[in-house]
Backbone as ProteinMPNN parsed JSONL, in Angstrom:
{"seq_chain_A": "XXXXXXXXXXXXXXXXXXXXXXXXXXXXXXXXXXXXXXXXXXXXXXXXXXXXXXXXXXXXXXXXXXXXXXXXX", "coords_chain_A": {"N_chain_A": [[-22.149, -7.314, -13.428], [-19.727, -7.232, -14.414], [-19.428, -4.901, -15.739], [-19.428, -2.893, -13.334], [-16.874, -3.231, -12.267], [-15.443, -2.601, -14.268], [-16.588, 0.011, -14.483], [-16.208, 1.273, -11.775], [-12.891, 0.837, -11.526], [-12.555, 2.943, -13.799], [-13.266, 5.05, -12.683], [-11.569, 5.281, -10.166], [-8.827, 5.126, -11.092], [-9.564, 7.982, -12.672], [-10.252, 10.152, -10.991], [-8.706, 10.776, -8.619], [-6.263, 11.84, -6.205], [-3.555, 13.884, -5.711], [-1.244, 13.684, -3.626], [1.791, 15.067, -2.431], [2.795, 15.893, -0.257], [3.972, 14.998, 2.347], [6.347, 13.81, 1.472], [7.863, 16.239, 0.988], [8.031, 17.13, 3.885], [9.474, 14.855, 4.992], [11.535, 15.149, 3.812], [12.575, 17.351, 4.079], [13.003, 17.347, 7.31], [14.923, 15.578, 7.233], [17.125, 16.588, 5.693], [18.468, 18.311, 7.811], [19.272, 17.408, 9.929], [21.866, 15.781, 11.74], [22.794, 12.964, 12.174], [21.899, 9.696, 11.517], [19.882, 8.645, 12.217], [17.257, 9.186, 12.403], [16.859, 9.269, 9.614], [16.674, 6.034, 9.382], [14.842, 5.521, 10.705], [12.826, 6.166, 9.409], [13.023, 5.112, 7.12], [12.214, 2.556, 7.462], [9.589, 2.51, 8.359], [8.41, 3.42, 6.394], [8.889, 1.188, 5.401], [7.669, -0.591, 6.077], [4.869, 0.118, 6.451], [4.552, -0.054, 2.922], [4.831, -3.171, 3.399], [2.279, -4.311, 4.824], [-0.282, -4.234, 3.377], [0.293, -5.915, 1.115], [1.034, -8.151, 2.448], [-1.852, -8.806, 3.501], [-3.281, -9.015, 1.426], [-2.099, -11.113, 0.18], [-2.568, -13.388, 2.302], [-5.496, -13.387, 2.472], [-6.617, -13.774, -0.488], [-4.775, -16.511, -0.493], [-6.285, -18.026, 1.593], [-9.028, -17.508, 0.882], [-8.685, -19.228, -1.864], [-7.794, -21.86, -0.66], [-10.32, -22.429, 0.001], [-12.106, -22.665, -1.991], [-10.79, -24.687, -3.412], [-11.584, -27.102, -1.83], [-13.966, -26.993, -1.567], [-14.37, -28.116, -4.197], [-13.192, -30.723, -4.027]], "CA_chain_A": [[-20.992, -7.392, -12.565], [-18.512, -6.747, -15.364], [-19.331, -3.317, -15.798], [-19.286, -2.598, -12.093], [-15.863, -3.397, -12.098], [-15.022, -1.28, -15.204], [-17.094, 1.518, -13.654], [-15.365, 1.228, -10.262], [-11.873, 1.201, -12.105], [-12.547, 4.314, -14.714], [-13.559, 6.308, -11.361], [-11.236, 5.405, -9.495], [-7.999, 6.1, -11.713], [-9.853, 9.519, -12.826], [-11.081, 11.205, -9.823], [-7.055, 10.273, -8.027], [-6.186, 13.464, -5.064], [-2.409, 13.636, -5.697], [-0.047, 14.665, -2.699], [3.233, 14.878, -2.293], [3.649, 16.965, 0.868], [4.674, 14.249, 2.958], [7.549, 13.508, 1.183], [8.582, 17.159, 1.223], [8.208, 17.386, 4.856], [10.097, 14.183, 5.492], [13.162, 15.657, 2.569], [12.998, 19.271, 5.623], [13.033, 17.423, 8.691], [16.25, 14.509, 7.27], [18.159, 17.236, 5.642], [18.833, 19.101, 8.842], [19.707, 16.262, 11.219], [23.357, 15.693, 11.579], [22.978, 11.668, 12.219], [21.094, 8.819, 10.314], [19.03, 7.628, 12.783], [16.058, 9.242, 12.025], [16.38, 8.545, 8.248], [16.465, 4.853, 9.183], [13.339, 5.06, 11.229], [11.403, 6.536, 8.434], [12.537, 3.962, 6.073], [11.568, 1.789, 8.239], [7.968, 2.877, 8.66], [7.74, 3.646, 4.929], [8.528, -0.478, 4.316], [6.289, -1.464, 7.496], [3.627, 0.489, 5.415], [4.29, -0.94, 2.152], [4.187, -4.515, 3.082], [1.03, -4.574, 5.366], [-1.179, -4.506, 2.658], [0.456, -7.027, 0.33], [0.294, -9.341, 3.05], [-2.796, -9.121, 3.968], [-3.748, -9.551, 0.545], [-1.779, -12.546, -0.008], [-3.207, -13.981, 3.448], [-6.865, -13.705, 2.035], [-6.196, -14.715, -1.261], [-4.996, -18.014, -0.114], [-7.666, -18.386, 2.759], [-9.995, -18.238, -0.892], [-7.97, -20.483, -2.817], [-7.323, -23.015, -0.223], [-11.647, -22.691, 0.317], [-12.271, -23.09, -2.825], [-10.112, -25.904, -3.824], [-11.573, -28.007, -0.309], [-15.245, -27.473, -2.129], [-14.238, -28.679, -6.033], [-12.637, -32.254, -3.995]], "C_chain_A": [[-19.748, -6.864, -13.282], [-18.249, -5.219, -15.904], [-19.331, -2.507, -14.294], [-17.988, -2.405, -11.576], [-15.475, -2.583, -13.029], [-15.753, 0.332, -14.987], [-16.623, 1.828, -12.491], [-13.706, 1.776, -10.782], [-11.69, 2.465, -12.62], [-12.687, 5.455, -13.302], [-12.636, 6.6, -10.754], [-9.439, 5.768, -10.211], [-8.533, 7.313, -12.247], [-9.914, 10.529, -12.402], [-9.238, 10.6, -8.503], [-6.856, 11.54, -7.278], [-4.487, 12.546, -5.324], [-1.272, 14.511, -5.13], [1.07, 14.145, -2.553], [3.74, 15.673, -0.755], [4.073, 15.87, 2.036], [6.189, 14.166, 2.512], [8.632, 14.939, 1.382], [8.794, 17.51, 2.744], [9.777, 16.231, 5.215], [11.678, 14.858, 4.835], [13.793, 16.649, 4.166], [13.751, 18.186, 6.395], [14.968, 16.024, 8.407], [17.348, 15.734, 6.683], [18.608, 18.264, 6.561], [19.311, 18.117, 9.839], [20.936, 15.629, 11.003], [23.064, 14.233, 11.425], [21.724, 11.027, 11.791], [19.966, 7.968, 10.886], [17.517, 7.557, 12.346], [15.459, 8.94, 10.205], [15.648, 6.774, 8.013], [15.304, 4.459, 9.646], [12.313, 5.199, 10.261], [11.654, 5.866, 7.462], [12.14, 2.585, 6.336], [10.18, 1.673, 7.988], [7.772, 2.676, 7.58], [7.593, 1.505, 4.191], [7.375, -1.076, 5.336], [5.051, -1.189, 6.523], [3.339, -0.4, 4.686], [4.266, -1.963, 2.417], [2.897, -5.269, 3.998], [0.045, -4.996, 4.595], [-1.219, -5.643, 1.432], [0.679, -8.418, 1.0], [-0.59, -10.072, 3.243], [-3.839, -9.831, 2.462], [-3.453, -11.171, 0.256], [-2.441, -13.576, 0.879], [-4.57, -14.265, 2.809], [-6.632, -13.533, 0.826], [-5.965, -16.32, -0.903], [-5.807, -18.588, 0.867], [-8.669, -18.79, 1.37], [-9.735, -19.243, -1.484], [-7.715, -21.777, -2.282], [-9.282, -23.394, 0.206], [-12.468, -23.426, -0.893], [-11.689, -24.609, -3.314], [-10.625, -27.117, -2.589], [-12.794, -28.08, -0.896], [-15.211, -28.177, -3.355], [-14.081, -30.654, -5.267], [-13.908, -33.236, -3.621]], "O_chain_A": [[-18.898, -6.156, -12.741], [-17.246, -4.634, -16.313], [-19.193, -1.288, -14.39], [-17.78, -1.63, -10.642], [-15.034, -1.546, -12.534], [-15.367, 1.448, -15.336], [-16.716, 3.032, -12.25], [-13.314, 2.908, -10.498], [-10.83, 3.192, -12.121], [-12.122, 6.544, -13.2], [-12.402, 7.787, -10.524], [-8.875, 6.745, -9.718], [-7.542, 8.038, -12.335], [-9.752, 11.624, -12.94], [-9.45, 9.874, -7.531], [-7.396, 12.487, -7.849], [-4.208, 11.351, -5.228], [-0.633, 15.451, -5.601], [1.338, 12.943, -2.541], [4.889, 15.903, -0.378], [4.829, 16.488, 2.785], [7.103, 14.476, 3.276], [9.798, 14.874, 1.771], [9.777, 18.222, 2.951], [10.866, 16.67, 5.583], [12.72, 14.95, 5.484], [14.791, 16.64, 4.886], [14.963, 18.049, 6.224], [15.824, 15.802, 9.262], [18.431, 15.79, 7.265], [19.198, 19.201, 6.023], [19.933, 18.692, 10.731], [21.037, 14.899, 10.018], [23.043, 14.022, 10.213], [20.658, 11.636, 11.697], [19.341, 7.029, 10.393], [16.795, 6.601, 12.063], [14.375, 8.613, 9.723], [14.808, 6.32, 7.235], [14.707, 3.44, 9.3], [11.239, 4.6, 10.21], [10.731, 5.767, 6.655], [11.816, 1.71, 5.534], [9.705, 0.701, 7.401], [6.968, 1.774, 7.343], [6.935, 0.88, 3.359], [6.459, -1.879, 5.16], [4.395, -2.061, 5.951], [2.532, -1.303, 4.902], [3.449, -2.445, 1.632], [2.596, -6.459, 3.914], [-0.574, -6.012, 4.911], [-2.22, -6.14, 0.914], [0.579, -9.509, 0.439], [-0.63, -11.302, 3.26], [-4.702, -10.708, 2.44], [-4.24, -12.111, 0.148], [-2.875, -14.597, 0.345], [-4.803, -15.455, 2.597], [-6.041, -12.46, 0.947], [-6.835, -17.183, -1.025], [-5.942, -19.811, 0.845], [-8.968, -19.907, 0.949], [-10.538, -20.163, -1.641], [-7.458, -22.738, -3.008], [-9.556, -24.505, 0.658], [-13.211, -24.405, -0.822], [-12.466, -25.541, -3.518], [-9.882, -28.096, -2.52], [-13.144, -29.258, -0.955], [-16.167, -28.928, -3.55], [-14.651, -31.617, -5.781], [-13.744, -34.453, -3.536]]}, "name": "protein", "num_of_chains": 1, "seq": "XXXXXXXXXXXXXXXXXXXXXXXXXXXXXXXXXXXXXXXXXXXXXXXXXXXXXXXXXXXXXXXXXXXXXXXXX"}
């Protein structure tokens, strides 16, 4: 199991596809637009993004931790 996880890891930082063309599109389409609206939508989206997944983690995480701790009592 312990090498499964260090073989999963080494792969998966090694073999990494690294784009950036999003960001250059979004740079085009805000530096042409006289007003700020559309900047605010896309930083919007960009935090909606980021905190979906650290929710969901946290959510199941403690679903575990509160399962676990209900079998030890």
């Amino acid at each position: 199991m312990k090498y499964k996880v260090i073989i999963s890891t080494l792969i998966s930082t090694l073999f990494f596809i690294k784009s950036n063309a999003q960001c250059a599109m979004c740079r085009a389409v805000l530096e042409n637009e006289a007003g700020q609206t559309a900047a605010e939508g896309i930083n919007d989206g960009i935090v909606y993004l980021m905190a979906i997944p650290y929710i969901l983690v946290a959510g199941i995480g403690y679903f575990i931790y509160k399962k676990y701790n209900t079998l030890k009592k």
